[in-house]
C-alpha positions as CSV (number, residue, x, y, z in Angstrom):
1,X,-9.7,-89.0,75.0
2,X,-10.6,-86.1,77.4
3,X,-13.4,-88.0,79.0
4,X,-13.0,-90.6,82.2
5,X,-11.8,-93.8,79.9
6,X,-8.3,-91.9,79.4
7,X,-7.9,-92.7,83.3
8,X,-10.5,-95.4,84.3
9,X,-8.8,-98.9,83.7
10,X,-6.2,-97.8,86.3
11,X,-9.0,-95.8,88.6
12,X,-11.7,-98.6,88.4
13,X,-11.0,-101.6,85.8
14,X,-14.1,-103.1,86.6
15,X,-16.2,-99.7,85.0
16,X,-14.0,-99.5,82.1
17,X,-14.5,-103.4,81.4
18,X,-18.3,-102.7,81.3
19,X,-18.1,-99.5,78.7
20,X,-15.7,-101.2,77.0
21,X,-18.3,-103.8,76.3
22,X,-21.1,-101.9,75.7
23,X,-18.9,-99.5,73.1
24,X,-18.7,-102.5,71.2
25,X,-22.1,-103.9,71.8
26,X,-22.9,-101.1,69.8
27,X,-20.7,-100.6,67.5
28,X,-21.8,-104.2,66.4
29,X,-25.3,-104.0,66.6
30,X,-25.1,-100.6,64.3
31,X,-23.6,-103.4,61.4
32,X,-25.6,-104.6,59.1
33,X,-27.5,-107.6,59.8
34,X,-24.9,-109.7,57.8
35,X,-21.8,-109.1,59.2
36,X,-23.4,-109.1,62.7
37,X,-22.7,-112.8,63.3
38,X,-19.3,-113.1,62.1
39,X,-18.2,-109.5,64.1
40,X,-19.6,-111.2,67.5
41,X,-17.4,-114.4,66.4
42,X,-14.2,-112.1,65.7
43,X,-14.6,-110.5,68.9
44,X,-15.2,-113.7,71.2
45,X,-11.9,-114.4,69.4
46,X,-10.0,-111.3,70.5
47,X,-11.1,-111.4,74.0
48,X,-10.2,-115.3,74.1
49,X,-6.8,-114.4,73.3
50,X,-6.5,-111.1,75.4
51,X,-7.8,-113.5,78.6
52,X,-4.4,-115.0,77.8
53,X,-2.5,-111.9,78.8
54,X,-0.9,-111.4,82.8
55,X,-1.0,-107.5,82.3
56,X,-1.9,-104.3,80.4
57,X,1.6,-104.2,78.8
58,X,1.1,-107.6,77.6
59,X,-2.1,-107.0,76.6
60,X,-1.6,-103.7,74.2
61,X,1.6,-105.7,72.8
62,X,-0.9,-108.6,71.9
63,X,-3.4,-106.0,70.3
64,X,-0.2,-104.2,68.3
65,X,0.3,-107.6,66.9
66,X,-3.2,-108.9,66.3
67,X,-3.3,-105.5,64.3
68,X,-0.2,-105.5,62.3
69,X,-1.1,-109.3,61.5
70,X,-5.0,-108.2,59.9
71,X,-3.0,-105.3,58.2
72,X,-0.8,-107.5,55.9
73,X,-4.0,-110.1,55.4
74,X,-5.8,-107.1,54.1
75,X,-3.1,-105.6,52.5
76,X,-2.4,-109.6,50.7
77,X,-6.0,-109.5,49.5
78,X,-5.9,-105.9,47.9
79,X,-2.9,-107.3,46.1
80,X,-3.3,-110.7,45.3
81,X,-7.5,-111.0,45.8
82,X,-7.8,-114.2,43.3
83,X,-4.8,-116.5,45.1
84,X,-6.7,-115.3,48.4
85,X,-9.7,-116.6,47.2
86,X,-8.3,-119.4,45.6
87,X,-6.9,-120.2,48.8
88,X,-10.2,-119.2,50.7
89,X,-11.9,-121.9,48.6
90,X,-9.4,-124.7,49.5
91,X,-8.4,-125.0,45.6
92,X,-4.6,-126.0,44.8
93,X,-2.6,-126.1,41.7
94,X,-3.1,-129.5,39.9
95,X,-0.9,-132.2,41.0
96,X,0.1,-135.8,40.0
97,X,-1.4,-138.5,41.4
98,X,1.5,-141.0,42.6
99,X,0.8,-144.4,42.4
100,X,0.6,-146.4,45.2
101,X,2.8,-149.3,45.9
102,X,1.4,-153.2,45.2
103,X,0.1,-155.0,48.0
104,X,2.5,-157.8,49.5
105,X,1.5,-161.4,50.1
106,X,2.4,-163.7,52.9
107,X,4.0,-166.9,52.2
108,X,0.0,-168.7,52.8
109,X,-1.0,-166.7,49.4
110,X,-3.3,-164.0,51.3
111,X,-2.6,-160.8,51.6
112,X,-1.8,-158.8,54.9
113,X,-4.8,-157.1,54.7
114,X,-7.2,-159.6,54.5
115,X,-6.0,-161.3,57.8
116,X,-6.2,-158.1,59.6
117,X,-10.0,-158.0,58.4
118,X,-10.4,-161.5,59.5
119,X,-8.9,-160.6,63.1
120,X,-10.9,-157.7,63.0
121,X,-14.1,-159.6,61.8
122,X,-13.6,-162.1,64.1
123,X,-13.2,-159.4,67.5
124,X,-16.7,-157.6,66.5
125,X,-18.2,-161.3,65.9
126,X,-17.4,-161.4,70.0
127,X,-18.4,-158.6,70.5
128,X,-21.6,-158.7,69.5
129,X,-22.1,-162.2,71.0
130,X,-21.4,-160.5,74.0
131,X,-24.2,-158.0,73.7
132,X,-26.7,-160.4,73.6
133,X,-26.0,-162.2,76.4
């Protein structure tokens, strides 16, 4: 760049913030109407996680890696797009269903379960007397 941004954020930060931000208020407002939404939602998510950084070298090391890290998801989906989308879609490989183990009676013949609903049954019974006092 031969213009004042290859200088400014060390001459005045605060300018450089602002074009910064109005470069990419434009940039997203020249997407289509579609991808408008989801660009203003990946970019709240960059700066949230560039807020995070103490300096500029931390900063630019955080970028380097937020890049590299979008490269290889892109690069995934050019390779593999149907597991990414399988993925995407929350759909796994068929399992077996494992069975799940008998219920176990106390010595009165009841089972645990039913006389930790009755404890329970019995607490929002007081409950709700309580509310209508």
């Amino acid at each position: 760049m031969n213009d004042w941004r290859s200088s400014a954020a060390t001459i005045n930060p605060e300018r450089f913030e602002l074009e910064r931000r109005l470069l990419i208020e434009q940039a997203i407002a020249a997407f289509p109407e579609s991808f408008r939404k989801r660009a203003y939602g990946i970019q709240f998510s960059l700066d949230a996680k560039l807020a995070l950084t103490k300096d500029s070298i931390s900063r630019l090391k955080l970028m380097i890696e937020l890049f590299w890290e979008q490269f290889h998801r892109f690069r995934e989906v050019l390779e593999n797009p149907e597991g990414c989308l399988r993925r995407r879609r929350g759909e796994r490989a068929s399992g077996e269903l494992l069975p799940l183990p008998a219920r176990r009676y106390s010595s009165s013949g009841s089972s645990s379960s039913s006389s930790v609903a009755s404890a329970s049954s019995t607490k929002s019974s007081s409950i709700n007397r309580s509310r209508k006092r």
